[in-house]
N, C-alpha and C positions, 0 to 999 in steps of 0.2 A: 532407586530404592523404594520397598514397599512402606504405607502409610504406617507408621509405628503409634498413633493416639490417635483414635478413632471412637464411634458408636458403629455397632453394626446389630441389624435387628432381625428375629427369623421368628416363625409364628407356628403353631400343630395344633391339628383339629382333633377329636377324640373321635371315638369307634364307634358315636350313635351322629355324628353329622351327617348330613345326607348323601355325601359325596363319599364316606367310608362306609356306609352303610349298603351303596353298591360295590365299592371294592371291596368289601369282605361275602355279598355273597357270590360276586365274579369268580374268588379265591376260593372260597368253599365249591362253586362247581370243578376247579382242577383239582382240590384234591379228592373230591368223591370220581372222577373218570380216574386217577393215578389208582384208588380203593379199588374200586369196580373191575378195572385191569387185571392185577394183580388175584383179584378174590376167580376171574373165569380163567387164569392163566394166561392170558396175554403179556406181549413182552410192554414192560411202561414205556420204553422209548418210541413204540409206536404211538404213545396217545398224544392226541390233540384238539388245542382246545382253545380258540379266541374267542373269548366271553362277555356281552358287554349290557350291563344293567342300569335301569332307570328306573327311578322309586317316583313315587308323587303321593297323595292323601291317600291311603291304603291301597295302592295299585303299584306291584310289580312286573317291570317287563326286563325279559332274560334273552336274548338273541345274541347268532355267533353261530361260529363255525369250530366243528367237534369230528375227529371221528373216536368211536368206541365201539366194545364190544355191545353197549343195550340197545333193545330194539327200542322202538320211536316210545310207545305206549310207557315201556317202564323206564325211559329217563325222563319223559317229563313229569312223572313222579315222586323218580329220586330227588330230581332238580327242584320241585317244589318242594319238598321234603325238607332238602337242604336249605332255603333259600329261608326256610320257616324257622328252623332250629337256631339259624343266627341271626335273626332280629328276636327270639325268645332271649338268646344270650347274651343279646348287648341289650336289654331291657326294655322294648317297646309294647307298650300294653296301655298305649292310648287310644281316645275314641278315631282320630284324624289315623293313626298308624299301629297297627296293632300284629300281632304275628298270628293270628289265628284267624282274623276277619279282611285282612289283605288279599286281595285277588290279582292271582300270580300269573303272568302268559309266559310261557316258555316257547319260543321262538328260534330255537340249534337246527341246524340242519351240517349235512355231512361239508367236512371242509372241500372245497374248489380244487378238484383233479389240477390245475394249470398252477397252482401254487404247490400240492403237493409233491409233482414231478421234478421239481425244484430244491425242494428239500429232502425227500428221502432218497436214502443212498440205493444206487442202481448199477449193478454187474463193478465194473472200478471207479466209480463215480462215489467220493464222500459224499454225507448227506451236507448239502449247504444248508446257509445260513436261512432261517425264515423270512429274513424282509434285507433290505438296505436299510444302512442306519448309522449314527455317532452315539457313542455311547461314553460316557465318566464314571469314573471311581476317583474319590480323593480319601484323605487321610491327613491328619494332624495332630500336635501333641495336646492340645487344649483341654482333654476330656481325657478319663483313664482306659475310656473307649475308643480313643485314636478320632472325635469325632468334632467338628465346632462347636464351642459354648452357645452359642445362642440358638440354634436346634435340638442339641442334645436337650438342655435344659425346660427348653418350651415342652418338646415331648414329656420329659421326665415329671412334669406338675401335674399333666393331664392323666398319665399313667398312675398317678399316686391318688387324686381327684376317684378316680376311676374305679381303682382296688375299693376306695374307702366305700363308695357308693353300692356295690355290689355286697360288701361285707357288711350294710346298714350302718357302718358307725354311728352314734348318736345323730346327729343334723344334717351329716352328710347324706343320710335317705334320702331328705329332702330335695337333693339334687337330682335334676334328668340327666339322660344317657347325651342329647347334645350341650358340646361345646369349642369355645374356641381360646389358644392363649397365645400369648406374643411377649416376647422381652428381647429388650434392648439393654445391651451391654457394653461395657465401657472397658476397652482395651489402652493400656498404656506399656509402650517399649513393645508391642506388639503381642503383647500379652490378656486375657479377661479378668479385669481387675475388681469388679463391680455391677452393679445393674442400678438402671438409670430409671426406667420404666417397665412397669408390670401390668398388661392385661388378660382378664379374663373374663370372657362372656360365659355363662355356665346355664343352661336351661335349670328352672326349678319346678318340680309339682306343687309347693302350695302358695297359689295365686296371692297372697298375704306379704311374702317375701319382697322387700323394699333393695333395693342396690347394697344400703348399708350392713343388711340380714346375711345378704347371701357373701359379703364382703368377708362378715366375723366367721362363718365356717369355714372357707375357704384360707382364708391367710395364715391359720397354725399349718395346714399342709404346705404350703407354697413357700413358708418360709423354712419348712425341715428338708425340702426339696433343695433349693438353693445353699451352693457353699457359703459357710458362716464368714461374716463381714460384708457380703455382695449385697446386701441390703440395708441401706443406710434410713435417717433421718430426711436426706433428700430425693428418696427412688421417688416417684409419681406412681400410685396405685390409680388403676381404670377397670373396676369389676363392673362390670353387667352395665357400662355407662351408656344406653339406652335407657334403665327401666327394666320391666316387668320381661321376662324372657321364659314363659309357661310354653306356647306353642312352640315347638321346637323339631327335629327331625324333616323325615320328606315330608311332613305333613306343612311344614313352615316354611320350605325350600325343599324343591326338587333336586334330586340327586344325580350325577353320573358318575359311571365307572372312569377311573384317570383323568381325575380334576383335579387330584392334590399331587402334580409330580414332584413338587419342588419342597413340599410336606415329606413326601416319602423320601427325597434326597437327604439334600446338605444345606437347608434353607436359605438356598442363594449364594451361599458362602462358596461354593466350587460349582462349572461349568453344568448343563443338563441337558442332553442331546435330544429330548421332545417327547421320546416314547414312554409310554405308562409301562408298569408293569404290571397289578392285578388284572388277573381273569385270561393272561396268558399263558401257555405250557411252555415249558425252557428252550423248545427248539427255537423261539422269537427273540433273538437277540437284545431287543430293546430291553428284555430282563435278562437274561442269563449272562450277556457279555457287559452289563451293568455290575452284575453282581461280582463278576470276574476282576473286571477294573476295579471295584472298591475291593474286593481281596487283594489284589498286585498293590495296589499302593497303601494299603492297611499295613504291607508285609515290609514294605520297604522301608514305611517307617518304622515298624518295630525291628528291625533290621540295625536301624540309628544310619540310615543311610542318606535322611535327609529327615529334617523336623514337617517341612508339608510336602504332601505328592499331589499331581494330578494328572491321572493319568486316558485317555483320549484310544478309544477302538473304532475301526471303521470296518464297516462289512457291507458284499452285495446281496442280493437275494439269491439262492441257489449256488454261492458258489462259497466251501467249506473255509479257506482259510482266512483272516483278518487280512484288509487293503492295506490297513497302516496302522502302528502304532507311537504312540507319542507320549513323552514321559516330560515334565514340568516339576522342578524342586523348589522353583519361587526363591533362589539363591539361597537356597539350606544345604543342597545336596554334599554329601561328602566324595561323589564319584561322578566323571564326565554323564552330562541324559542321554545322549548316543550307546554310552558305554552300557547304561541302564539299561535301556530299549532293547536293547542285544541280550542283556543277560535273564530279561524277563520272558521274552520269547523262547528261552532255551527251558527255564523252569516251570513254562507251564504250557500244552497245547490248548492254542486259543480257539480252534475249531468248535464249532458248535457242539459235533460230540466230545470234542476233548475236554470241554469245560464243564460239559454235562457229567462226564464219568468223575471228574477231576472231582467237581464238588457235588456228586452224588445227587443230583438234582430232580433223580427220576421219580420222586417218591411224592407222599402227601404231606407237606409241611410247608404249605402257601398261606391258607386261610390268617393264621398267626403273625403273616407279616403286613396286613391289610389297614394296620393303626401302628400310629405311635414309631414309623419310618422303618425302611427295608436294612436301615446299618446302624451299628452303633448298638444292636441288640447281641444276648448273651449267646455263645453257640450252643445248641442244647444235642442231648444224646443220641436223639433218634432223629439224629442230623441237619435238623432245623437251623437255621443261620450259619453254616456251614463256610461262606464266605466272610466269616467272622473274625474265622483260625489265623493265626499267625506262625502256622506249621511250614511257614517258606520262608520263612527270613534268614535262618542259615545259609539255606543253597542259595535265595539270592545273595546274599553277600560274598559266598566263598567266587561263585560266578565273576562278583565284581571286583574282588580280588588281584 
């Protein structure tokens, strides 16, 4: 039987640390080539796009493998273009890291014929899978998001953090675009009863800001963020417990693209088969069959077919259909996981095109999910978090029937 009184602790970076700061402009190159597609008439499923960026003291580097409709001259334009407007947007306009005095290398070249061949679909030949790989999605009642308390919630401070900083609230100006937070929460009967400890590291611009300063702005958000009562007389509060935290962004630490996988997951809380998602186009598995897995088992639980799922894809390179699936209820499920397994395969095609048509994936709605984690976000109109929906829980359940 699983541990029913526990701590369990997850942590999320905000959208100016330097590790999201290339994943968000990784993401922003997929959806400017999905733009770009669409605007010369190309079909989006042909575009592609593994993108991978490194930040340092105002120095961008953009390398990968793309194909599209622009010629050489005008993407590495657009790509700087792009690369500009989202560190304008998550607020860098320091001396060390600034968005206008950054010196950007765009390094794309056409993707590798011998990978391609593999993937796109040829005379009867489905397009296969982009890579070999394991991939998860889980799901749990803990959140009204189907997601674990101690990710959701880390996200959800830096999110509100964030809003406030952008919108100048009074002292909240005073904050930079980098930061880091982490809580630890106290589950009893198997449930998130409380939080035990609370950290946040939050960069500030005015060098004056002592731990205890940047403590007082911070803690009216953190505590409207958190459900009432989870903060007691004996949480342990840990802001900025270094000191002085002004240098912050790439300019403080260098950044890569897919450093935060387990930030964008389920903070540890469920399995993570290795692959990043940002700055890939959905024909790469390591996101698209991610994303599929957390819809499957999003659905099942909203389904009431079991309180947690996890559920496990395997695929080869080149070859369209999923090796194996495997479904885990963690003894909640209300129906045999064999019987599951069976009934999920039938309600969705797990092919790399299937999932792509299924959740509509061919569009520009990446850059958005580059902070603040790939699940557990709202699904929005113009199809953005799309693997959010719980528009399967019927059929799965009449299936399992």
């Amino acid at each position: 039987m699983a541990r029913q009184n526990y701590l369990f602790t997850s942590e999320s970076v905000s959208e100016g640390h330097p590790d999201k700061v290339c994943d968000r402009i990784s993401d922003e190159v997929v959806d400017l080539f999905f733009k770009e597609a669409i605007k010369a008439g190309m079909d989006p499923a042909q575009v592609r796009v593994a993108c991978e960026t490194m930040a340092t003291t105002n120095r961008v580097v953009i390398a990968g493998e793309v194909r599209t409709s622009l010629d050489e001259k005008t993407l590495k334009s657009k790509v700087k273009s792009a690369a500009r407007r989202a560190i304008k947007a998550i607020g860098y306009e320091q001396d060390g890291f600034h968005w206008k005095k950054a010196k950007i290398d765009v390094l794309l070249h056409a993707q590798s014929a011998d990978i391609a061949q593999g993937v796109d679909s040829n005379g009867n030949k489905d397009e296969g899978a982009g890579d070999q790989g394991i991939m998860f999605g889980y799901a749990c009642r803990e959140t009204p998001e189907l997601m674990p308390a101690p990710i959701y919630y880390s996200h959800k401070i830096l999110e509100v953090l964030t809003k406030a900083r952008h919108a100048k609230e009074g002292e909240a100006a005073k904050l930079g675009p980098d930061a880091k937070s982490q809580v630890t929460i106290k589950y009893e009967n198997g449930k998130p009863v409380g939080v035990t400890q609370i950290v946040l590291s939050t960069q500030h611009l005015d060098d004056s800001l002592t731990s205890d300063d940047v403590r007082r702005i911070v803690e009216p958000y953190i505590r409207a963020t958190l459900p009432e009562g989870w903060i007691t007389d004996e949480t342990a509060w840990h802001v900025n417990p270094t000191g002085k935290f002004v240098i912050g962004g790439p300019d403080g630490d260098a950044g890569l693209t897919g450093r935060k996988i387990i930030v964008d997951t389920y903070g540890g809380a469920a399995p993570h088969g290795g692959g990043a998602f940002s700055g890939k186009d959905p024909t790469k598995v390591d996101r698209s069959a991610a994303y599929a897995a957390r819809y499957l088992a999003k659905n099942v639980v909203a389904a009431k077919l079991a309180d947690r799922c996890t559920i496990q894809l395997s695929y080869a390179i080149g070859v369209a259909k999923p090796l194996s699936i495997y479904v885990d209820t963690h003894g909640t499920g209300k129906v045999d996981e064999a019987k599951l397994e069976q009934a999920l395969m039938q309600a969705m095609d797990l092919s790399p095109r299937g999932i792509r048509n299924h959740l509509a994936l061919n569009r520009p709605i990446y850059a958005r999910t580059s902070s603040y984690g790939h699940f557990g976000r709202k699904h929005m109109r113009d199809g953005g978090f799309s693997w959010e929906k719980t528009d399967l829980a019927d059929q799965i359940k009449a299936l399992c029937a």
